[in-house]
GUGU-134431 format. One record per residue (C-alpha): residue number from 0; x, y, z. Coordinates in nm, 2 decimals. Example, Ala and Ser with C-alpha at 12.3 -4.5 7.8 and 13.67 -1.06 7.14 Angstrom:
2
   k      X      Y      Z
   0   1.23  -0.45   0.78
   1   1.37  -0.11   0.71
***
This chain:
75
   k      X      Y      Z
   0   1.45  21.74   2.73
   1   1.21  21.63   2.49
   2   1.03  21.90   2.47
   3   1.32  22.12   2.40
   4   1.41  21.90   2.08
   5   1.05  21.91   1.97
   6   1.09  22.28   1.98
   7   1.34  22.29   1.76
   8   1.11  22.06   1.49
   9   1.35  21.80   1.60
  10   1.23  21.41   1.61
  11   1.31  21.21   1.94
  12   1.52  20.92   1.84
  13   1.59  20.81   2.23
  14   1.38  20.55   2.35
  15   1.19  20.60   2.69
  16   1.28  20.41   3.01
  17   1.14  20.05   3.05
  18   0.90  20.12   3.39
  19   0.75  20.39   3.17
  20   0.35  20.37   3.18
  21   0.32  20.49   2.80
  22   0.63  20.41   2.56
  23   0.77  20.62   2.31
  24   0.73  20.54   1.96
  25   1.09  20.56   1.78
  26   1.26  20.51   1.45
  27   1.48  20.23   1.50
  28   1.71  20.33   1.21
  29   1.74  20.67   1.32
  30   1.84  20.51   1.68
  31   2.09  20.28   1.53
  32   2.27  20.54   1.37
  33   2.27  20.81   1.61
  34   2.42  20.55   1.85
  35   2.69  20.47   1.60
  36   2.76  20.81   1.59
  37   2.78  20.83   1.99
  38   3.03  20.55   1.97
  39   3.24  20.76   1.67
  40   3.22  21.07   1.92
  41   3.42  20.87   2.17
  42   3.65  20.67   2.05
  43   3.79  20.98   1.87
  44   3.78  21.18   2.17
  45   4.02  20.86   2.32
  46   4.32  21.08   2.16
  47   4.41  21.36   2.46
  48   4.48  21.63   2.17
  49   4.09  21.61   1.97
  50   3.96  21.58   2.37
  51   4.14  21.88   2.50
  52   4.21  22.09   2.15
  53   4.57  22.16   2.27
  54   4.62  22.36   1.93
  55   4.51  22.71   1.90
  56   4.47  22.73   1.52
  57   4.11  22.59   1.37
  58   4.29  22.45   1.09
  59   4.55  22.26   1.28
  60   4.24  22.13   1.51
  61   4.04  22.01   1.24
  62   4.40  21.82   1.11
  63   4.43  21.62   1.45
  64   4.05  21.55   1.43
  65   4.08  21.38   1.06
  66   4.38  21.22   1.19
  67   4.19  21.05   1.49
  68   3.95  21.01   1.25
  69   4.16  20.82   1.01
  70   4.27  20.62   1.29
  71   3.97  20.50   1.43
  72   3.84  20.38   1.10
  73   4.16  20.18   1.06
  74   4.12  20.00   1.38
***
């Protein structure tokens, strides 16, 4: 896995497992955010229409994923 995101000129942001012999040196920051992102991803796929993308249309898709969107920051 991490070599595949170092292939792509990517930088590792996951931190390595405790028992781990030698640890993996991370940005903290970048962690923090990409878990706040995580959390974003799944509260908005909590509403079944942005999970299963009942519409057919991209532009009524993207509307129901601002709406979650607009509903999750209000929350």
């Amino acid at each position: 896995m991490v070599e595949s995101i170092k292939k792509h000129e990517a930088e590792v942001v996951i931190p390595s497992k405790s028992n781990r012999t030698t640890a993996r040196i991370i940005d903290q920051n970048l962690y923090k955010d990409r878990n706040k992102v995580e959390r974003f991803f799944l509260k908005s796929k909590q509403y079944r229409a942005v999970a299963t993308r009942y519409d057919k249309k991209a532009a009524c898709y993207l509307a129901v994923v601002q709406l979650a969107c607009i509903m999750c920051w209000l929350k």
